[in-house]
C-alpha atoms as one frame of an Amber mdcrd trajectory, in Angstrom:
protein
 -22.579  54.304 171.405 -26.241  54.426 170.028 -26.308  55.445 166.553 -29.248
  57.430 164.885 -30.981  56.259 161.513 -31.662  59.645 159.344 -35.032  60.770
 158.865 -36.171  59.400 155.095 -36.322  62.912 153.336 -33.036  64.219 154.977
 -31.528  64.004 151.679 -28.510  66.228 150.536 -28.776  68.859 147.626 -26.664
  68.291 144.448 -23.890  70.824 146.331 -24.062  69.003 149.392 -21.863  65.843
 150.751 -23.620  62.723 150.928 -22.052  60.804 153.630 -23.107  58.231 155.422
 -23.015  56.489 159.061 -19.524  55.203 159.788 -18.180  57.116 156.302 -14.163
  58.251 156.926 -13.452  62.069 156.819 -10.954  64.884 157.262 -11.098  68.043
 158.275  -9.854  70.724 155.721  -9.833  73.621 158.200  -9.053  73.538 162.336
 -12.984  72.993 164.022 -13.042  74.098 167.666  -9.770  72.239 168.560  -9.104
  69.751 165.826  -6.690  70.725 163.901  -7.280  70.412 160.578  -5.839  67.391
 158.607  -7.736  65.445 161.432  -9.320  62.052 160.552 -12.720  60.902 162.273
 -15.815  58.951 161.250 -19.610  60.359 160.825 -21.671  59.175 163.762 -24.840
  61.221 162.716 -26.419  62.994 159.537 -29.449  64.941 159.848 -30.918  67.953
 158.453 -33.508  68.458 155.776 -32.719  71.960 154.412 -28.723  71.936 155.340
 -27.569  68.373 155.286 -24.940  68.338 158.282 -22.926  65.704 160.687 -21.265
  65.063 163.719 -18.118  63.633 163.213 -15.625  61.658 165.817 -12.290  62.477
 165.533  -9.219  60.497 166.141  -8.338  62.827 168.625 -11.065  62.133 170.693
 -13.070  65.175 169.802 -16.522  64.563 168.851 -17.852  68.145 166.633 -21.167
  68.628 165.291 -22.839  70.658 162.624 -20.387  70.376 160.071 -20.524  70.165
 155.989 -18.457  70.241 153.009 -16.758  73.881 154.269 -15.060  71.434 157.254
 -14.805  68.268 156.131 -14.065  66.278 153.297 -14.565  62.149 152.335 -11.957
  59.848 152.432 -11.206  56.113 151.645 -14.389  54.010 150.738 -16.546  57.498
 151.274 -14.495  59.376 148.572 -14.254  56.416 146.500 -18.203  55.996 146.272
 -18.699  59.669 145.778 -16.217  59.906 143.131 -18.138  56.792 141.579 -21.931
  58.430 141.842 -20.382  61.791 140.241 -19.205  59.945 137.257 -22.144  58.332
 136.727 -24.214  61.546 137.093 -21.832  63.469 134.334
């Protein structure tokens, strides 16, 4: 699978998700098929203005266009989130 380096100033805003290639997440709500409580891994962020991602799913489904109203971190991902929001407050 060919994976897709994000373009320098695609950078989320402060109430965005900042996930990267490969980060673990879940799906808080059922996405075209996936039900939610799904786990998958990000396979592409992009955007400039609305900071979005595709997202594998263990179920095989592969969804695009999704954000923080779909998905959520988990594992390492949440972890390092947690982490940079501490250090920001």
């Amino acid at each position: 699978m060919e994976y897709w380096k994000p373009h320098a100033l695609a950078t989320p805003h402060a109430d965005q998700l900042d996930l990267r290639m490969n980060d673990k997440v879940r799906t808080i709500v059922e996405i075209h098929g996936v039900p939610s409580g799904t786990e998958g891994k990000v396979i592409l962020a992009n955007g400039f203005n609305w900071q979005r991602y595709r997202v594998l799913f263990d179920n095989g489904a592969e969804v695009g266009d999704l954000d923080q109203r779909q998905i959520e971190p988990i594992g390492k991902a949440a972890k390092r989130l947690e982490k940079a929001a501490a250090k920001k407050a």
